[in-house]
N, C-alpha and C positions, 0 to 999 in steps of 0.2 A: 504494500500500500504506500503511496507516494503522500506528502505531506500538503495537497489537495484535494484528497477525495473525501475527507470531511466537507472543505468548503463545497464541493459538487453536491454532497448531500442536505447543506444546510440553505445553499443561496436560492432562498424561494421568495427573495424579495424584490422589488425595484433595483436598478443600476446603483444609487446612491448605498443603499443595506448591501449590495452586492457586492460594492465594491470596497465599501470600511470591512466587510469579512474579507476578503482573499487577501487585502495588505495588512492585516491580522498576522494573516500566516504564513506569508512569505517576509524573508529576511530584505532589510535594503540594502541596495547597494549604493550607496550611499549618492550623488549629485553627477557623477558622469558614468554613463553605458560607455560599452565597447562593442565596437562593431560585430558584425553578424551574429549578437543574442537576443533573444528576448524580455521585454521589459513592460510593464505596467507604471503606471505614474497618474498624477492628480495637474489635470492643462488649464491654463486660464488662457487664451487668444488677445492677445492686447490688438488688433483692427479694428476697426469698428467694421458692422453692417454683414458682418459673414457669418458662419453658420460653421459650429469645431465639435469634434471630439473632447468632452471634458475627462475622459478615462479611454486615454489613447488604449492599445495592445498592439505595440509594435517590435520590428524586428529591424534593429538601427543598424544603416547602410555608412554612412561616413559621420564625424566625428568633425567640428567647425569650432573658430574662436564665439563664433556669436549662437550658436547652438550646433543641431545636426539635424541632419535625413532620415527616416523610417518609414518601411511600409508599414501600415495603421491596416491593421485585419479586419477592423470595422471599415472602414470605409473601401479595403479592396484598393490603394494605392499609397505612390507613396507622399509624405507630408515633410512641412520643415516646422522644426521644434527650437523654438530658441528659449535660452536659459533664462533669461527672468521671468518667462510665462509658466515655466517648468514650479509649482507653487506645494509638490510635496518631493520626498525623495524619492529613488526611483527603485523598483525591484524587480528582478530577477526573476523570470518565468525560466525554468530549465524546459527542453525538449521532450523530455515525457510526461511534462504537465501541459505542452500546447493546445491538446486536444481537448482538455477540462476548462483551461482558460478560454480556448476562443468559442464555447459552447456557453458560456456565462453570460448572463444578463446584465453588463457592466458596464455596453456602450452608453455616454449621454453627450447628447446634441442639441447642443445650446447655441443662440444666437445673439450676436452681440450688438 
C-alpha cells in the first residue's frame, strides 16, 4: 500500500477538502521542483481577467529565474508557473501515486 490510498479512500469531498487531505500526506519538497517529477502545489495567477488552475498537478518541464514550465494534467497542457504566485510549498507526487492523484477531485478553476 502506497502512502495515498488512504487519501483515495477518504477524498469524497470538493477540490478545496481534496486537496488540504493529499498535502496532509505527502511530504514537501520544499519551494523549487526538479524537472521531469511530479508535483502538487497551492496557484494564485496574478493576471487579471483569465481563468487558472488553483491546484495545479503537474509534471515540470524546465526550471527558470522567474519560475518554470509544467504540463498541468488538469488542463491537458502545458502552463508557466512563476514563483511569487506559487503561494504554498510544493510536493512531491512519486510515479506510483500518478494514477491516485490524477483521478482526485482536486482540480479548481478560478477566474481572476
Amino acid at each position: 500500500m502506497n502512502r495515498l490510498t488512504l487519501v483515495e479512500n477518504q477524498a469524497t469531498g470538493g477540490p478545496d477538502y481534496n486537496m488540504r487531505l493529499l498535502l496532509d500526506y505527502l511530504d514537501t519538497s520544499g519551494l523549487i521542483p526538479s524537472s521531469d517529477k511530479y508535483y502538487v502545489f497551492v496557484y494564485r495567477a496574478k493576471s487579471p481577467g483569465i481563468t487558472y488552475d488553483q491546484h495545479p498537478f503537474v509534471k515540470v518541464e524546465n526550471i527558470y529565474k522567474w519560475g518554470f514550465t509544467a504540463l498541468n494534467y488538469h488542463w491537458g497542457e502545458m502552463r508557466r508557473y512563476s514563483w511569487r504566485e506559487v503561494i504554498s510549498n510544493i510536493y512531491e507526487v512519486y510515479q506510483e501515486e500518478f494514477d491516485i492523484v490524477q483521478n482526485l477531485n482536486i482540480a479548481k478553476f478560478v477566474s481572476n
